[in-house]
C-alpha positions in Angstrom: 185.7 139.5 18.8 183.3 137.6 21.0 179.5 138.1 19.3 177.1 138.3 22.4 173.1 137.3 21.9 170.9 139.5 20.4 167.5 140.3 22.0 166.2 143.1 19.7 167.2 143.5 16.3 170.9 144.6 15.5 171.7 147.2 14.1 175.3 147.9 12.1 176.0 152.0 13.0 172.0 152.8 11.9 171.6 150.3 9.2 169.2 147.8 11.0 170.1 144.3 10.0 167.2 142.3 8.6 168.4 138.6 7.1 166.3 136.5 5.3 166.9 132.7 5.6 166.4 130.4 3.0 166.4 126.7 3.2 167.5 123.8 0.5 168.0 120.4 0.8 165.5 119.1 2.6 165.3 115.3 3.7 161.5 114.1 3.7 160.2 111.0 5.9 156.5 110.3 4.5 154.5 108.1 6.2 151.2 106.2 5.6 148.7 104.1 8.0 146.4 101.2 7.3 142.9 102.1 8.6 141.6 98.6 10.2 144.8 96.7 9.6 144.2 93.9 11.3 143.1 91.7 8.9 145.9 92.5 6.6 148.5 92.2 9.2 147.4 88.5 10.1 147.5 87.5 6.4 150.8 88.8 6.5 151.9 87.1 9.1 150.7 84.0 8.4 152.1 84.4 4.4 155.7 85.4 6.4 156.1 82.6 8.5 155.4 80.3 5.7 158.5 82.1 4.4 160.6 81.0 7.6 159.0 77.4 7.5 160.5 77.2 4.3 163.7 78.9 4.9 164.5 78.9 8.3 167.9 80.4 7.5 167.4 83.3 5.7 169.7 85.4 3.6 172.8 86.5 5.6 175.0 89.3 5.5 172.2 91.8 5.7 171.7 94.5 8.4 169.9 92.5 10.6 171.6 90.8 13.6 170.0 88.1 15.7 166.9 88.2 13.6 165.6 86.8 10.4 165.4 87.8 7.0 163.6 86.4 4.2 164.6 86.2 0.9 164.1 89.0 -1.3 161.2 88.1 -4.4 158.4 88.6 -1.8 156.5 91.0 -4.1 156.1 88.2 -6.6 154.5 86.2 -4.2 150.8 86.5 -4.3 150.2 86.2 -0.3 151.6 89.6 -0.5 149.9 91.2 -3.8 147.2 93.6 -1.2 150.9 94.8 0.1 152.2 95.2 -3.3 149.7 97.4 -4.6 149.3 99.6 -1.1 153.2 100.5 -1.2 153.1 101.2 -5.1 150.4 103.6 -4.4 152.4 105.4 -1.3 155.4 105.4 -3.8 153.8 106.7 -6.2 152.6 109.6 -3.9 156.2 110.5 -2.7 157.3 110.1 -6.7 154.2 112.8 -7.6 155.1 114.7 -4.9 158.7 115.0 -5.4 157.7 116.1 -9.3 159.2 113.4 -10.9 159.2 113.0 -14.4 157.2 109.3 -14.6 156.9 109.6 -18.6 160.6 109.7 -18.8 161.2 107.1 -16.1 159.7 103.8 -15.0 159.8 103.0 -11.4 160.2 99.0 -10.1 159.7 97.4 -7.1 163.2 95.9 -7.0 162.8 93.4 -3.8 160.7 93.1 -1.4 161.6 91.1 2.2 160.4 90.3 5.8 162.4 91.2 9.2 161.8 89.4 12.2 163.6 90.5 15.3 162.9 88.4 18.4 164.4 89.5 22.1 167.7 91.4 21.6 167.8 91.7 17.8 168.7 94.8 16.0 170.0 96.2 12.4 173.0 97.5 11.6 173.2 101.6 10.0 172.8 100.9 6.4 171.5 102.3 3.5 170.4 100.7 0.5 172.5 100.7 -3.1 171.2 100.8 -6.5 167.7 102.3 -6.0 165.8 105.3 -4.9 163.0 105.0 -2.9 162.8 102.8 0.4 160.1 101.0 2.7 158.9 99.8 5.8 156.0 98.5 6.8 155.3 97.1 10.2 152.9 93.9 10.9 153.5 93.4 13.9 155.1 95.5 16.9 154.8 96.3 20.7 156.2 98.5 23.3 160.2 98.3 23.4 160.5 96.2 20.2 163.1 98.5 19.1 162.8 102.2 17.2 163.6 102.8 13.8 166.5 105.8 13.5 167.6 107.8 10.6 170.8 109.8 10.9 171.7 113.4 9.8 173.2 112.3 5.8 175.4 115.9 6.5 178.6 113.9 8.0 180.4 117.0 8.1 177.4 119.5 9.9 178.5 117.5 13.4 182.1 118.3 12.5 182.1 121.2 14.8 178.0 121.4 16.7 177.9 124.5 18.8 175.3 123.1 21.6 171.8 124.1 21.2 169.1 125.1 24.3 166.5 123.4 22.3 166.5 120.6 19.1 165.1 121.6 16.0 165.0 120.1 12.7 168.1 122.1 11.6 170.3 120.7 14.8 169.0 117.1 14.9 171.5 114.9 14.1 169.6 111.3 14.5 165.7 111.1 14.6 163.9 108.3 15.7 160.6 106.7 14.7 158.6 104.1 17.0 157.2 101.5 14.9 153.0 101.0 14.6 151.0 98.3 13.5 150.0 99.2 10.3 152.2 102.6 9.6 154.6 102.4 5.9 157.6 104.4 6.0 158.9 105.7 2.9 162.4 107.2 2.6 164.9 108.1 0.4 167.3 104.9 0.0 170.5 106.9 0.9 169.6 107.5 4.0 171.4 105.8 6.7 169.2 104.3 9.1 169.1 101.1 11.3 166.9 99.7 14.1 167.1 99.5 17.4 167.4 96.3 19.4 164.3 95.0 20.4 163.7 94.5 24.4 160.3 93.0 24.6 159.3 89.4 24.4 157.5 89.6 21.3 158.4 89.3 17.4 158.8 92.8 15.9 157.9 91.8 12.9 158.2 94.0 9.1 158.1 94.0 5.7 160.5 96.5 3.4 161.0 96.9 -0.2 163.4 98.8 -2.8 162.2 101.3 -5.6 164.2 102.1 -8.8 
């Protein structure tokens, strides 16, 4: 039986037909900006390329390819400690938010690490193992240094998508964000995600870190 599109309310003989939708499982993106972030963002900068002074190499077999990444203890390091305590705050937002239990459970900044993605670099779709909260935080960015994307975690919603005359966030299946100066996202750390590759002449340059 074909179903044809209903303009008024339908009706089954004269029983009018009145659903009521309920929905579960939502998947929340928080994000946070710096006010006047400047100054923090050239501290940061300066404290990351000490890092890749240091360790020109990086750690490999990450997500990132054709870009740099530092090693992973940067939260211990006290160039960063004004960073530290602005993403344990935002965590601990999301955590209050989310009605967490925080007597029962301690949370940890697990690692903490820079990305820098010159001309043509990108990350790989990964998510992150062993913990439960995950962040970004961007120090330095311009236009077409490459978008940040998150994909539908519902593998098998795109099994069979009907197509749609407008998105919404029920029929997205990838969302994108641009990256700003001074803007922390926080996400849950089994969400695939990865970055696009960066097009302009300039360092994208981030910091990201691992709660659990």
């Amino acid at each position: 039986m074909r179903l044809q599109s209903a303009i008024t309310q339908p009706k089954i003989g004269t029983i009018v037909v009145a659903g009521v939708r309920e929905d579960w499982f939502p998947t929340s993106i928080w994000y946070f900006d710096v006010e006047d972030c400047q100054d923090l963002n050239q501290r940061l900068l300066v404290a990351i390329e000490e890092e890749r002074k240091k360790d020109s190499k990086g750690m490999g077999d990450r997500s990132t390819v054709l870009g740099w990444h530092s090693q992973d203890m940067l939260h211990q390091n006290e160039a960063f400690k004004d960073f530290v305590s602005y993403a344990i705050a935002n965590v601990l937002e999301v955590a209050q938010f989310n009605r967490w239990d925080l007597s029962k459970v301690q949370l940890n900044l697990l690692n903490c690490w820079a990305n820098i993605n010159g001309k043509f670099a990108y990350n790989v779709v990964h998510n992150h193992p062993q913990s439960l909260l995950s962040g970004v935080y961007y120090v330095q960015t311009s236009e077409n240094c490459g978008n940040i994307f998150f994909k539908d975690p519902r593998d098998v919603a795109v099994m069979m998508a009907p197509p749609v005359d407008e998105y919404t966030v029920w029929t997205f299946q990838k969302i994108v964000y641009q990256p700003k100066a001074g803007r922390m996202l926080i996400f849950p750390s089994w969400l695939s995600h990865g970055v696009e590759p960066n097009l302009s002449d300039e360092d994208r340059v981030c910091l990201s870190f691992n709660v659990g």
